[in-house]
C-alpha positions as CSV (number, residue, x, y, z in Angstrom):
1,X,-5.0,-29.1,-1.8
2,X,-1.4,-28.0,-1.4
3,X,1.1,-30.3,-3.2
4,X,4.0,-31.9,-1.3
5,X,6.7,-30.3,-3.0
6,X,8.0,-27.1,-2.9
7,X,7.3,-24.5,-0.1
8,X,7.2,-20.5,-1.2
9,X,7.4,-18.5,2.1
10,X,6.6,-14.3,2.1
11,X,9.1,-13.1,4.6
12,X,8.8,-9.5,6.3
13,X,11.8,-8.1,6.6
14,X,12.9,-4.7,8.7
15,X,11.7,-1.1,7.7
16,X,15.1,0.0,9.0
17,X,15.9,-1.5,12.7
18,X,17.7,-4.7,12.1
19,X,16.4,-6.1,15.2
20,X,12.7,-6.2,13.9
21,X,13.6,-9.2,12.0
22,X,12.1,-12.2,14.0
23,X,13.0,-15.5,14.3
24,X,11.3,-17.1,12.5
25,X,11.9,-15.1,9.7
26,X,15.8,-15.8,9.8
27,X,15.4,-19.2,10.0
28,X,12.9,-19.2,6.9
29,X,16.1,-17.3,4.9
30,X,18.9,-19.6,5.8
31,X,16.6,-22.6,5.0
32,X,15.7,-21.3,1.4
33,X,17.0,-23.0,-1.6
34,X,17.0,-19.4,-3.0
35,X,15.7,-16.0,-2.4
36,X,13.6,-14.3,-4.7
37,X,14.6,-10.4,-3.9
38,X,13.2,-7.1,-5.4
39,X,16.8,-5.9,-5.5
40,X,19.3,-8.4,-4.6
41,X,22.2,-5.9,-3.2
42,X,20.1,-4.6,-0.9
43,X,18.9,-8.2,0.1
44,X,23.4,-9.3,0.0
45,X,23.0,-6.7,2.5
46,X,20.4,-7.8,5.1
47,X,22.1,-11.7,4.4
48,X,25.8,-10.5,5.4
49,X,24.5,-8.6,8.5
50,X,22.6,-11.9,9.6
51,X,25.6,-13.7,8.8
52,X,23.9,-16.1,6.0
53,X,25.0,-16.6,2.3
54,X,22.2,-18.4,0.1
55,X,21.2,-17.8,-3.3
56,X,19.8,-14.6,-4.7
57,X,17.4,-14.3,-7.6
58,X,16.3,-10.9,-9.0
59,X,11.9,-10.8,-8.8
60,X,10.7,-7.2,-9.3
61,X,8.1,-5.5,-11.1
62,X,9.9,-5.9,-14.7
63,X,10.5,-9.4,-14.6
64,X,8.2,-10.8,-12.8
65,X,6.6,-12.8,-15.1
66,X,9.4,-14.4,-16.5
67,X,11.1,-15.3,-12.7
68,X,7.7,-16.5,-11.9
69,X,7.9,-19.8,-14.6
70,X,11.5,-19.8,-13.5
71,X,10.5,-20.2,-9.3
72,X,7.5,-22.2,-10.2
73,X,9.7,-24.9,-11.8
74,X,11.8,-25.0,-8.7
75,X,8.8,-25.4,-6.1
76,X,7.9,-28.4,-9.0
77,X,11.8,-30.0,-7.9
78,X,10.8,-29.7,-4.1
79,X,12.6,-26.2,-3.5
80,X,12.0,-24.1,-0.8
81,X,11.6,-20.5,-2.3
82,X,11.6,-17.3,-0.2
83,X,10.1,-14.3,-1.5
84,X,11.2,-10.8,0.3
85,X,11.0,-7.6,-0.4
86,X,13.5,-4.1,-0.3
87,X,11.8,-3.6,2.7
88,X,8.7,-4.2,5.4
89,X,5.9,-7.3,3.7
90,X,6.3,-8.2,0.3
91,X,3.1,-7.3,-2.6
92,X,2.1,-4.1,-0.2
93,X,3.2,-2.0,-2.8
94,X,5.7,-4.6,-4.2
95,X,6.0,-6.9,-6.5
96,X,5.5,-11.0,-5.8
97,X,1.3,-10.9,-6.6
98,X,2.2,-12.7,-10.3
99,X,4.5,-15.5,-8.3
100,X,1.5,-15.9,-5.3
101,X,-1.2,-16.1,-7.9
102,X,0.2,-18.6,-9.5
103,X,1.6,-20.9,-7.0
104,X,-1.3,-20.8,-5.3
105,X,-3.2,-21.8,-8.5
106,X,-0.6,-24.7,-9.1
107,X,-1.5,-26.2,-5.7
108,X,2.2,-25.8,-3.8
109,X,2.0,-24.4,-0.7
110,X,2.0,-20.6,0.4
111,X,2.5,-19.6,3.7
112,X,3.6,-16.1,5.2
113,X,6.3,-15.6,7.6
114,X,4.7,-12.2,9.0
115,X,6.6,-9.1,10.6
116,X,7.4,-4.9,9.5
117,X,5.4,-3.3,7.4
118,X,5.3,0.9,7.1
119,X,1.7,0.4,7.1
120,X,1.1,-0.6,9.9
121,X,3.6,0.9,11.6
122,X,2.6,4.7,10.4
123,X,-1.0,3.8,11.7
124,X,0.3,3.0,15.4
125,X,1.9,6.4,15.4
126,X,-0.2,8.9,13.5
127,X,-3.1,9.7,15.9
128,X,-6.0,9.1,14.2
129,X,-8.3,6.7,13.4
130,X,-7.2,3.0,12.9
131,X,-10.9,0.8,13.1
132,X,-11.1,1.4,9.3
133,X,-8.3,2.9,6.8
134,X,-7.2,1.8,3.2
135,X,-4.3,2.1,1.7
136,X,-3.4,3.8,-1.7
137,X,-0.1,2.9,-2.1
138,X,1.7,5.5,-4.0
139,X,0.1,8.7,-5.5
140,X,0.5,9.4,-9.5
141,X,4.2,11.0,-10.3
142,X,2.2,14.0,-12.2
143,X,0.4,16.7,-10.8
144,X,-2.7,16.2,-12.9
145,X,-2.6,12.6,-12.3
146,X,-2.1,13.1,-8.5
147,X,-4.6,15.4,-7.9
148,X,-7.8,13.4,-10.2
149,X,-6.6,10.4,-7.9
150,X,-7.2,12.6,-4.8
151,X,-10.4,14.0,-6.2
152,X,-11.7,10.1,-5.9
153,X,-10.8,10.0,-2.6
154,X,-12.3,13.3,-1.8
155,X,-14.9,11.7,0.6
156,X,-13.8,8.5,1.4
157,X,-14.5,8.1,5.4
158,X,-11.9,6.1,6.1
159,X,-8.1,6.8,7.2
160,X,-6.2,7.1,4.1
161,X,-2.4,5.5,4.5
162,X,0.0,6.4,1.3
163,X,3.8,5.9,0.7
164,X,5.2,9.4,-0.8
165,X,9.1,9.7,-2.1
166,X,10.6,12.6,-0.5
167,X,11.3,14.3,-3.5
168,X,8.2,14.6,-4.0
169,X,6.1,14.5,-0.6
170,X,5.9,18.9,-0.2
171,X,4.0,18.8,-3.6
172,X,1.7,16.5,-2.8
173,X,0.8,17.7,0.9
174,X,0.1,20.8,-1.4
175,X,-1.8,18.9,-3.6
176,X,-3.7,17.2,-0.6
177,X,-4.4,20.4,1.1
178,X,-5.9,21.7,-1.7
179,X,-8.4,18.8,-3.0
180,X,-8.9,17.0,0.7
181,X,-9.0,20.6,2.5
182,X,-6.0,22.5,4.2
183,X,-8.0,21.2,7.6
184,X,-8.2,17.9,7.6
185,X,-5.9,16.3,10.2
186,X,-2.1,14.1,8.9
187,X,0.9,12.7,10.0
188,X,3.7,12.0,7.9
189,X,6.1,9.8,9.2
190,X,9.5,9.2,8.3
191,X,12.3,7.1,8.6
192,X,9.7,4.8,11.0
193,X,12.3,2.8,13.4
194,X,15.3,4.0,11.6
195,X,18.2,6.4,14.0
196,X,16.0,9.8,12.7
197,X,12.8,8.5,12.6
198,X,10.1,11.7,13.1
199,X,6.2,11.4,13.1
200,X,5.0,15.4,12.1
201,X,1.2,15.2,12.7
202,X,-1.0,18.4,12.0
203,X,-3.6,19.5,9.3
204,X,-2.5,19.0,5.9
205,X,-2.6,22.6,5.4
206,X,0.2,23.0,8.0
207,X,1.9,19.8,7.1
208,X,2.8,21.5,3.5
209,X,3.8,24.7,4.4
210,X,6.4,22.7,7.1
211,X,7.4,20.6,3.8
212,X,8.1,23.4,1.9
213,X,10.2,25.2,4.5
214,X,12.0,22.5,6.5
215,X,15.3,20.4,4.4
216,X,14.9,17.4,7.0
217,X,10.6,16.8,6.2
218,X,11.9,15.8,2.6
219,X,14.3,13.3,3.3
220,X,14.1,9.4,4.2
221,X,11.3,6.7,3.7
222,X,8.5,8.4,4.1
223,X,4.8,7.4,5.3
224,X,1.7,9.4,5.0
225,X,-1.6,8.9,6.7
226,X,-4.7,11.2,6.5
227,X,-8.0,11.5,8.1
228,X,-11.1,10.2,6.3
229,X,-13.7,12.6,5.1
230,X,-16.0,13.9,7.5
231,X,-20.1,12.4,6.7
232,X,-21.9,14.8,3.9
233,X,-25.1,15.6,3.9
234,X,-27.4,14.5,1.5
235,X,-29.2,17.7,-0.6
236,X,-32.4,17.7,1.5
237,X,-29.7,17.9,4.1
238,X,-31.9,15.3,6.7
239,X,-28.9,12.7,6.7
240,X,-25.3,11.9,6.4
241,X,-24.8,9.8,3.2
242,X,-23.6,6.3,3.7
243,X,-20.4,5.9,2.1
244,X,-20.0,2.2,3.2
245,X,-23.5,1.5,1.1
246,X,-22.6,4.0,-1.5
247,X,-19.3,1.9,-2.5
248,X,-21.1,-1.4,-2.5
249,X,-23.8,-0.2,-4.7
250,X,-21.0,1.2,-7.3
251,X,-18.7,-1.5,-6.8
252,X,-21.7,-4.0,-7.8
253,X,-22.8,-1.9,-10.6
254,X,-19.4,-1.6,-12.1
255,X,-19.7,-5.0,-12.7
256,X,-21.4,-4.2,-15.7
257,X,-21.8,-1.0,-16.6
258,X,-18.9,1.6,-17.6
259,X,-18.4,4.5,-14.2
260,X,-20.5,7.3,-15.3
261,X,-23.8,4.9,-15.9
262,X,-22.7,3.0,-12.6
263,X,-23.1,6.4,-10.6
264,X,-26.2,7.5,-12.8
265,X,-27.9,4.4,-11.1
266,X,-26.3,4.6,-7.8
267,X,-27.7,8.1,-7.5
268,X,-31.1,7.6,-8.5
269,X,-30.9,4.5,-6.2
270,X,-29.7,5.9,-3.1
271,X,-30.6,9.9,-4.0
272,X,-27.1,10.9,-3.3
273,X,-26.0,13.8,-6.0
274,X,-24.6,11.9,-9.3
275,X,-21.1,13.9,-8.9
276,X,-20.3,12.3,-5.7
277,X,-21.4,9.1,-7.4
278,X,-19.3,9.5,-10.0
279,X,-16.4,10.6,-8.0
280,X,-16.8,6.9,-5.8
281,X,-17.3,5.1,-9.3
282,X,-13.9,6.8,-10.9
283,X,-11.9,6.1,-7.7
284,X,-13.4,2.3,-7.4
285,X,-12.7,1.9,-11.2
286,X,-9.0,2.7,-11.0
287,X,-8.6,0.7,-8.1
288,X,-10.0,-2.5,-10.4
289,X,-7.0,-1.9,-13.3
């Protein structure tokens, strides 16, 4: 049961076009006793253009901890505390999970004050599949990293949606190509509602070869989404493994045993070949850090 003092609000804020901001969400930052921003210039920024001045405090991902005891003391004191990000839904890929988790545990109440997110928004545009899709976040930094991540996700069936800086976004199309095959069908989005805002949609094979030759592919926010894998066929080759059933089974199993004993008895279970097992177990483990 929520407590009667104190009121944290997560407030969406643009992607880029001012005018996504709603209502309601203005009216949740002028009422806040403070703001709790991942980067409080850029925040000064979005406040001035909306005409409002309240009080900025610093939350981001090496801090958060310590501004969490900070924010929960003034929800104790009655505050109203709203929690925003640089840009789009705050924890998608941001920080605020440490300050959610634990107002949430002390009772005070957490609501959302909905709106932009990139995630959503790349999915609209893309042209591919949106009834199932998960999101990755960002890809590892290093190529070796990046591309055992990929490997994981080899043959997941769903639509894959991953942020990517431009700087690096032609390596890992490359990368993608390579490990999810140069056919599989992409769109990388960028600069979604913002003045140059361009969807590119193609396989990824095409998609890198356009990164590495074209200056304006690698510059802005940028939003990539990827088709999930085509079904595989099982070794007797009589029918498509179940993925869906697959993950369960591993995701149950890792519960208590370590990845490569968690796909040694998801194979013998289901029949599928261990290495595809294993490949579900390592992605699924990560995802559990």
């Amino acid at each position: 049961m929520a407590r009667a003092a104190g009121c944290l609000e997560i407030v969406a804020t643009p992607i880029g076009n001012l005018g996504d901001l709603s209502p309601r969400a203005r009216e949740a930052l002028a009422a806040a006793d403070v703001i709790a921003a991942e980067d409080t210039r850029r925040t000064a920024q979005l406040l001035a253009a909306l005409g409002l001045q309240r009080p900025l405090l610093s939350l981001h991902e090496h801090n958060e901890r310590a501004r969490a005891e900070s924010l929960l003391e003034r929800l104790a004191r009655g505050e109203r505390v709203a929690l925003v990000s640089d840009a789009g839904t705050p924890l998608l890929s941001d920080p605020g999970y440490e300050l959610v988790r634990r107002a949430t545990a002390a009772g005070y109440l957490v609501r959302t004050i909905p709106g932009p997110t990139a995630i959503a928004a790349a999915l609209s545009v893309a042209g591919l599949p949106t009834d199932r899709f998960c999101f990755e976040g960002f890809l590892p930094a290093r190529a070796a990293e990046r591309r055992a991540r990929l490997e994981g996700l080899r043959h997941e069936p769903r639509t894959l949606v991953l942020f990517e800086s431009p700087h690096r976004i032609a390596a890992s199309l490359a990368d993608c190509a390579e490990v999810l095959g140069a056919e599989r069908p992409a769109a990388v989005a960028r600069e979604l509602t913002k003045v140059y805002e361009t969807t590119y949609r193609g396989a990824l094979g095409e998609l890198a070869a356009r990164a590495a030759g074209e200056a304006d592919f690698t510059r802005g926010e940028i939003t990539l989404v990827i088709a999930g894998a085509p079904p595989v066929a099982a070794d007797d080759g009589d029918e498509a493994i179940d993925w869906v059933a697959l993950e369960r089974l591993v995701a149950a199993a890792l519960e208590h045993l370590p990845a490569a004993k968690a796909a040694a008895l998801a194979s013998s279970v289901t029949g599928v070949p261990r290495r595809l097992a294993y490949e579900v177990a390592v992605r699924l483990a990560a995802q559990r850090r």
